[in-house]
C-alpha positions as CSV (number, residue, x, y, z in Angstrom):
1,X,-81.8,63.8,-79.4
2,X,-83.2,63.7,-75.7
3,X,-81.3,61.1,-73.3
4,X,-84.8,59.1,-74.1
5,X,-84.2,59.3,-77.3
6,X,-80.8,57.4,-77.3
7,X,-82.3,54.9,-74.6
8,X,-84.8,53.7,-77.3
9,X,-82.3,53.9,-80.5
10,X,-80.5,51.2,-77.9
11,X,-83.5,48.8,-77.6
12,X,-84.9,49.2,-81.2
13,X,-81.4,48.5,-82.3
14,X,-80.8,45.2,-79.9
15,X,-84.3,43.8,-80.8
16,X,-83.6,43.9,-84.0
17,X,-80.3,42.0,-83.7
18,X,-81.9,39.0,-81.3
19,X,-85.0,37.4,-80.5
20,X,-85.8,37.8,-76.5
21,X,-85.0,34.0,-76.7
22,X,-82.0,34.8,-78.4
23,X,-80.0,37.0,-76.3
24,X,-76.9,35.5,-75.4
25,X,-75.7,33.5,-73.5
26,X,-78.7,31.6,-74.8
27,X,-81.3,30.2,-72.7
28,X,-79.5,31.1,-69.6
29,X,-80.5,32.9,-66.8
30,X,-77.9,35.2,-66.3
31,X,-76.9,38.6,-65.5
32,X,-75.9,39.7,-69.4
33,X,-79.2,39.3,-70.0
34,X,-80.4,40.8,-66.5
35,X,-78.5,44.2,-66.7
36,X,-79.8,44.7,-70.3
37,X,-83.1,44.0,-69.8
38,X,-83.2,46.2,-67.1
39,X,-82.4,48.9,-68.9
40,X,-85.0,48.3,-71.4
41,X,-87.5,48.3,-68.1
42,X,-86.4,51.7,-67.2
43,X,-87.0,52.5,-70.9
44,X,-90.3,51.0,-70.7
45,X,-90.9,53.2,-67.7
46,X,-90.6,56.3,-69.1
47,X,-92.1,55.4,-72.8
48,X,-94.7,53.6,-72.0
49,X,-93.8,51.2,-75.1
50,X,-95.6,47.9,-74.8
51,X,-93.1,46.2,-77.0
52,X,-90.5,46.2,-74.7
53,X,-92.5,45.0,-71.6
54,X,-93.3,42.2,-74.4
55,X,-90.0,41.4,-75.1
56,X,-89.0,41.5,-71.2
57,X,-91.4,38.9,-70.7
58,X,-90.5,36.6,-73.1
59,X,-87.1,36.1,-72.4
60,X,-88.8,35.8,-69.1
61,X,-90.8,32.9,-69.9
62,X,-88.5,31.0,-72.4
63,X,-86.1,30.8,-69.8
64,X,-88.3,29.8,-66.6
65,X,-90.2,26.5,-65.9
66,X,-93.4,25.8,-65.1
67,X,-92.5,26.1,-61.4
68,X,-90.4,29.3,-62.0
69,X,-87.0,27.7,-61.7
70,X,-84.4,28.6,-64.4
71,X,-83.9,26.4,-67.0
72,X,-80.4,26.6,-67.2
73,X,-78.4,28.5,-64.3
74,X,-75.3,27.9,-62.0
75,X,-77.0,28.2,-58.4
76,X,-73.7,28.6,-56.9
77,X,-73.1,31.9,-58.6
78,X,-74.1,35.5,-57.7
79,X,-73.6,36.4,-61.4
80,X,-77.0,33.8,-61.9
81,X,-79.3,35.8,-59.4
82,X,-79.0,39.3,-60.8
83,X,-81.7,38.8,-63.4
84,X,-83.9,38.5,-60.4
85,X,-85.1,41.9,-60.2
86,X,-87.1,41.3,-63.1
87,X,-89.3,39.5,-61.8
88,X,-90.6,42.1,-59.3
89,X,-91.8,44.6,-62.3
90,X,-93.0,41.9,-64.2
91,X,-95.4,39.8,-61.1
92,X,-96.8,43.1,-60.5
93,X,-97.7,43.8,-64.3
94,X,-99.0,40.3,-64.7
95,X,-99.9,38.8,-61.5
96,X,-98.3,35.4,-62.7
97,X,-97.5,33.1,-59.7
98,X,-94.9,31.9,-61.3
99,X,-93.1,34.9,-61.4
100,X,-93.2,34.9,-57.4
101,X,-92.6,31.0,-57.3
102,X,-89.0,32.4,-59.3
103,X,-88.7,34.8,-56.5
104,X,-87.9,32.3,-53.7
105,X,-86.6,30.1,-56.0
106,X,-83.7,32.3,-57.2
107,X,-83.7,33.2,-53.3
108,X,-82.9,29.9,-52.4
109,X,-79.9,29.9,-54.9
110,X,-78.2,33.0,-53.1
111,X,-78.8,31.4,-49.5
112,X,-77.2,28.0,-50.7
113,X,-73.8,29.9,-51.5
114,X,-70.7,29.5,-48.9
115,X,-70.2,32.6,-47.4
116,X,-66.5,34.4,-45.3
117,X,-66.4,33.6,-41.8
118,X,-68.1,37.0,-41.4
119,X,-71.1,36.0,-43.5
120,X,-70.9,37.1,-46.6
121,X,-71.4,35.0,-50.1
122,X,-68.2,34.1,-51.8
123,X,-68.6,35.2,-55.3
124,X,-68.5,31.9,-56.8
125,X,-68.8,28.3,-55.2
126,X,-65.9,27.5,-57.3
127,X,-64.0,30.4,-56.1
128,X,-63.3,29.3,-52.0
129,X,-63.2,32.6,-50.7
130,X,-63.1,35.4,-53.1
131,X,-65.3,38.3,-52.8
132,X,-65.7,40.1,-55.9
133,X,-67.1,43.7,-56.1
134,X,-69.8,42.6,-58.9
135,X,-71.1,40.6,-56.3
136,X,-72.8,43.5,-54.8
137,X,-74.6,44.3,-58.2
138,X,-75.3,40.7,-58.6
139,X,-77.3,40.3,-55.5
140,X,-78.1,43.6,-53.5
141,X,-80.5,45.1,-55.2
142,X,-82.5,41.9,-55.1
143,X,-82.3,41.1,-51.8
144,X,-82.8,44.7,-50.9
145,X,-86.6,44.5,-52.6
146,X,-86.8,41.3,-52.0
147,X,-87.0,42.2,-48.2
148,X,-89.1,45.3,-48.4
149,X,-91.3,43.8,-50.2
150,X,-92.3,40.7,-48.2
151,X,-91.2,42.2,-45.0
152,X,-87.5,40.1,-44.3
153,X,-85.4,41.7,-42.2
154,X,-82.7,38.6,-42.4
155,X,-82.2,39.2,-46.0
156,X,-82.2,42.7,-45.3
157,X,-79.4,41.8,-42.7
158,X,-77.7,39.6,-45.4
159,X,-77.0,42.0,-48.0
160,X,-76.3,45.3,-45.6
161,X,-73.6,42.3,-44.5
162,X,-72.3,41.6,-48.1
163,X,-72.0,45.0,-48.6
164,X,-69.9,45.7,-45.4
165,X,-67.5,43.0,-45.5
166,X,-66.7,43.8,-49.3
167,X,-66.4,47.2,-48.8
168,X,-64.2,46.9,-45.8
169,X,-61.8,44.9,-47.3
170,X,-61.6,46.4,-50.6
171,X,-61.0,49.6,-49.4
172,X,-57.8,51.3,-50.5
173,X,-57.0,53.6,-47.7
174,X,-54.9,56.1,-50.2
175,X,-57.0,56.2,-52.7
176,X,-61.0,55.5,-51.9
177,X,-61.2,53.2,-54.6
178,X,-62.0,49.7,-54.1
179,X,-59.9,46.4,-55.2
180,X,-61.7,44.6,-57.7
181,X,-61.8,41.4,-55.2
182,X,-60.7,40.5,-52.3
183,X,-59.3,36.2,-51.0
184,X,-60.1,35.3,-47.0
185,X,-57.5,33.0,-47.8
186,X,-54.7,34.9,-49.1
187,X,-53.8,32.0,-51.2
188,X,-55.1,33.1,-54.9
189,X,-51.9,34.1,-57.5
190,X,-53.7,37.8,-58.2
191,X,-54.2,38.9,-54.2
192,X,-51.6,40.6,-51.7
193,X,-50.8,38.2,-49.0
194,X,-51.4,40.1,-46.9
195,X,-54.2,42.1,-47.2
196,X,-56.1,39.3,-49.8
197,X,-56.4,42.5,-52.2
198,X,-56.4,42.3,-55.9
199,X,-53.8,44.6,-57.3
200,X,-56.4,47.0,-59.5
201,X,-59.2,49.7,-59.2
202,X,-61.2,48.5,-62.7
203,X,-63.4,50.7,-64.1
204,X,-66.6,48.5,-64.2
205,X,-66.8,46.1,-61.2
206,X,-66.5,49.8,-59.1
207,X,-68.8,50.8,-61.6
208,X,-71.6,47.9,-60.6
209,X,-70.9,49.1,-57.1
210,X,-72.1,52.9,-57.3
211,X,-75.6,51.8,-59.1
212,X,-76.0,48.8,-56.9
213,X,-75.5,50.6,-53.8
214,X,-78.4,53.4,-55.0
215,X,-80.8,50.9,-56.3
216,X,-80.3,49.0,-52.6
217,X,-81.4,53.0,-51.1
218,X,-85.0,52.8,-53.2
219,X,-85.6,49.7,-50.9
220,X,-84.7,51.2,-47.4
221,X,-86.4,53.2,-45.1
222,X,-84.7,56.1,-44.0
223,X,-83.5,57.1,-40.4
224,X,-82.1,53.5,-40.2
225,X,-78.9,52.6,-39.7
226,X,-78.6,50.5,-43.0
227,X,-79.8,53.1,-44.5
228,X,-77.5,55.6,-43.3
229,X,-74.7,53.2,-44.0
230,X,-75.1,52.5,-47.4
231,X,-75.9,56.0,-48.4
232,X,-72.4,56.9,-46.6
233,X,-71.0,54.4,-48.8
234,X,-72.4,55.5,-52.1
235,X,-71.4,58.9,-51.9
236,X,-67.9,58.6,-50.9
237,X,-67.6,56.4,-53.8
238,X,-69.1,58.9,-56.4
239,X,-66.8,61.5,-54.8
240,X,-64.1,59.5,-55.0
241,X,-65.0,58.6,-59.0
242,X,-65.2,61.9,-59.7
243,X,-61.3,62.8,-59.3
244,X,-60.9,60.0,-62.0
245,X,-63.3,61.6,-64.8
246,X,-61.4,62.5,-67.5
247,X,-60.9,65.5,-69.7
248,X,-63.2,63.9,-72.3
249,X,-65.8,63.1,-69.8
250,X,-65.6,59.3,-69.5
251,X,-63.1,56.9,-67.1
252,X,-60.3,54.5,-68.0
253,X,-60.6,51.0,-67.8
254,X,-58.2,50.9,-64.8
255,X,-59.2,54.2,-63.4
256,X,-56.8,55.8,-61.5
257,X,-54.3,55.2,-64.2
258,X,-55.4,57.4,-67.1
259,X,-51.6,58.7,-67.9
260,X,-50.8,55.2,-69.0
261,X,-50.5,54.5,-72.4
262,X,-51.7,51.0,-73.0
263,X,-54.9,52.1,-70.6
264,X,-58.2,53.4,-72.6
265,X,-61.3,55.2,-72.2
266,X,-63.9,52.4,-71.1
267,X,-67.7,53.1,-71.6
268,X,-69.5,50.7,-69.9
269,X,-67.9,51.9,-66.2
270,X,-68.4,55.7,-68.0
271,X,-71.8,54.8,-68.6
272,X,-72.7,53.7,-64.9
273,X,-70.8,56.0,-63.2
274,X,-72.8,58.7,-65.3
275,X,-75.7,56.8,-64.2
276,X,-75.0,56.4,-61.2
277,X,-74.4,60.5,-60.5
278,X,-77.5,61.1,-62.3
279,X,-79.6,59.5,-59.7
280,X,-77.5,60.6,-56.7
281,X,-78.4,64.1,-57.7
282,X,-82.0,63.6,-59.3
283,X,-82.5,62.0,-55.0
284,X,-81.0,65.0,-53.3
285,X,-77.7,62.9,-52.4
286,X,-75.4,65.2,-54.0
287,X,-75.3,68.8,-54.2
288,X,-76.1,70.1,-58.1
289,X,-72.7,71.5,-58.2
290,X,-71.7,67.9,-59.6
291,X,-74.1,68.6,-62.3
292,X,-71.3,69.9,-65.0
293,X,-69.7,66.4,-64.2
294,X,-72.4,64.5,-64.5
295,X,-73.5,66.0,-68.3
296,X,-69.7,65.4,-69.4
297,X,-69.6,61.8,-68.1
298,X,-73.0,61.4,-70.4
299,X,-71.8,63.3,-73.3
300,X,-68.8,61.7,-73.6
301,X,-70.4,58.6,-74.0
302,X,-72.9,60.1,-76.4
303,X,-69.7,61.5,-78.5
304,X,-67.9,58.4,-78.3
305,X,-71.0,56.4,-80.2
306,X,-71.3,55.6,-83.9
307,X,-74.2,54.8,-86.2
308,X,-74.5,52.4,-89.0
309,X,-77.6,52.9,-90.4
310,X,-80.6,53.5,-88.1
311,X,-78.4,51.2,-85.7
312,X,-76.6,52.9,-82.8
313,X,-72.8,51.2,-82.1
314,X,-72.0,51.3,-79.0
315,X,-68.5,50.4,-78.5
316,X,-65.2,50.4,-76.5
317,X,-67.1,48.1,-74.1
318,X,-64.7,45.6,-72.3
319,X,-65.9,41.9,-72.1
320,X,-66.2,40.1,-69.6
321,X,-63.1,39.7,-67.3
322,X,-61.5,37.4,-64.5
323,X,-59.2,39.3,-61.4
324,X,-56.3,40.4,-62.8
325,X,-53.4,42.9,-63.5
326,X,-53.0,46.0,-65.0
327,X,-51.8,44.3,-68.3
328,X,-55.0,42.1,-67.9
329,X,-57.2,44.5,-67.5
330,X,-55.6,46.4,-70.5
331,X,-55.4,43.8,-72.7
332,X,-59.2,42.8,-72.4
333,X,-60.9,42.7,-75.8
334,X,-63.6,45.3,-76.6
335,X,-67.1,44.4,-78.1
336,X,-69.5,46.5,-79.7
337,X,-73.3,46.3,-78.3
338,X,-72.7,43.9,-76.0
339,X,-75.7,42.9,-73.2
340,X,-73.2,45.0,-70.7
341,X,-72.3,48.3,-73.1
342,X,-76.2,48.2,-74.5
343,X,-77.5,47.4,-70.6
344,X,-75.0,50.4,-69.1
345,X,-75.9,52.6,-72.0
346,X,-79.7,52.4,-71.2
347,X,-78.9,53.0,-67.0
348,X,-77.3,56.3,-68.2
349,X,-79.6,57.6,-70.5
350,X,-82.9,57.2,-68.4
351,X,-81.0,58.4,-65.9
352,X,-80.3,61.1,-67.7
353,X,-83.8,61.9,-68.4
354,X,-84.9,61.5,-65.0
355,X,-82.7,63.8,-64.1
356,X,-83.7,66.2,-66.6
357,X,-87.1,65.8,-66.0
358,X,-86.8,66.5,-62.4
């Protein structure tokens, strides 16, 4: 089976299992939802297949008003604006004002958030202070189009900010990798006091930060000092991944501790890092010598799945987590098809085919 292949086996497989109105958690706007579905655009992209635009837009619509506001959201939440960049693809298929009404809208959300004393958006509203690195997933890539495409430099200027100040902090000067999240305060039980560091490189949230930081690229012109920036960001962070892939192709859940024994191959981070390579060498950011890596990240994904049925299983997918420890991290439950293993799953496989393709 082509990459293409699998990427449809995911979205035949999780429309059978839930009506677009269906997909948990129900009736929310909400980034499960928002990195799934867009992975079934990318499918649509390259297939063509009209049923999944369909069932895009109707989750679309059954959770929207009239007035394109979300029916049920958290506005103080960057996890509650990442479904945003569905609406660009879908106003330009449709012309629907209400799909550009939901633009500002969801806009307005992000703005309303308190931000560091540097200016960037705490993760939360209930979370004084915390920077997580999701955040950059959550918001970047839809501020990033958002400003290209109605020409706004200041939210431009906001996310190239969110960006830097997470990344600044998060840093670990040893390593590369990046802390999970980072307190201003210095006051939450999981940070060093000193630095406001979580203790933990896991495997997704840096995972959410390679493809957000290449989706925010597509919206950038080049020869510009954001530009420049972020790409100098994204790469050292692939590099840096790659010294964590395994001998099976994938990366652990904490991933700079793969000789542990409670720790375990994770595929949701092994599906967007794969991703995430793909389209750093399908743009001419890396050289191909990183192909070989990239083609085991994907096929020990593809190895790692099962079938029952005509249904694909895609599993050893961690759910949802807070900021934690290593025995946090490790102890997470794992789900099978999942909105975040089924969503990954479809980044790396039309990536994939891109890349192939190209």
């Amino acid at each position: 089976m082509k990459p293409v292949d699998y990427a449809r086996a995911a979205c035949d497989m999780m429309m059978r299992r839930y009506s677009p109105q269906e997909l948990p958690p129900e009736g929310k706007f909400y980034y499960h939802q928002g990195v799934f579905l867009s992975g079934m655009q990318k499918t649509a992209e390259l297939t063509g297949h009209k049923a999944y635009y369909d069932y895009i837009r109707s989750w679309m619509d059954s959770v929207l008003d009239e007035e394109g506001r979300p029916r049920i959201a958290q506005p103080g939440e960057l996890d509650d604006i990442m479904a945003g960049i569905l609406l660009f693809p879908l106003f330009d298929q449709t012309g629907e004002v209400r799909y550009r009404k939901a633009m500002d809208v969801m806009l307005s959300h992000l703005l309303r958030i308190p931000r560091t004393s540097e200016g960037a958006p705490w993760h939360k509203t209930k979370l004084p202070f915390q920077m997580w690195l999701d955040g950059l997933y959550m918001a970047g890539p839809f501020c990033a189009e958002y400003a290209q495409r109605f020409d706004a430099p200041d939210i431009r200027e906001f996310m190239r900010c969110h960006v830097n100040v997470m990344l600044s902090h998060t840093r670990d000067p040893v390593t590369g990798l990046y802390y999970h999240a980072w307190d201003e305060s210095g006051t939450e039980k999981w940070c060093d006091p000193e630095t406001g560091c979580s203790p933990e490189f896991w495997g997704r949230s840096i995972g959410w930060v390679t493809v957000a930081l290449l989706d925010d690229l597509d919206f950038l012109e080049k020869d510009t000092t954001v530009y420049r920036e972020i790409l100098e960001h994204a790469r050292a962070l692939i590099l840096t991944v790659l010294k964590y892939q395994s001998e099976d192709g994938r990366w652990y859940q904490v991933i700079n501790r793969g000789d542990h024994p409670d720790n375990w191959l994770e595929n949701s981070c092994s599906c967007l890092f794969t991703a995430a390579l793909c389209k750093a060498l399908r743009k001419g950011y890396l050289g191909r010598e990183w192909m070989d890596a990239a083609a085991r990240g994907y096929e020990g994904v593809i190895h790692s799945m099962e079938w029952d049925g005509e249904d694909i299983q895609i599993g050893q997918v961690c759910v949802g987590t807070n900021v934690g420890d290593f025995r946090h991290y490790c102890a997470r439950p794992v789900r099978v098809n999942d909105l975040h293993g089924a969503g990954a799953f479809l980044l790396m496989c039309t990536e994939m085919e891109r890349l192939l393709n190209a």
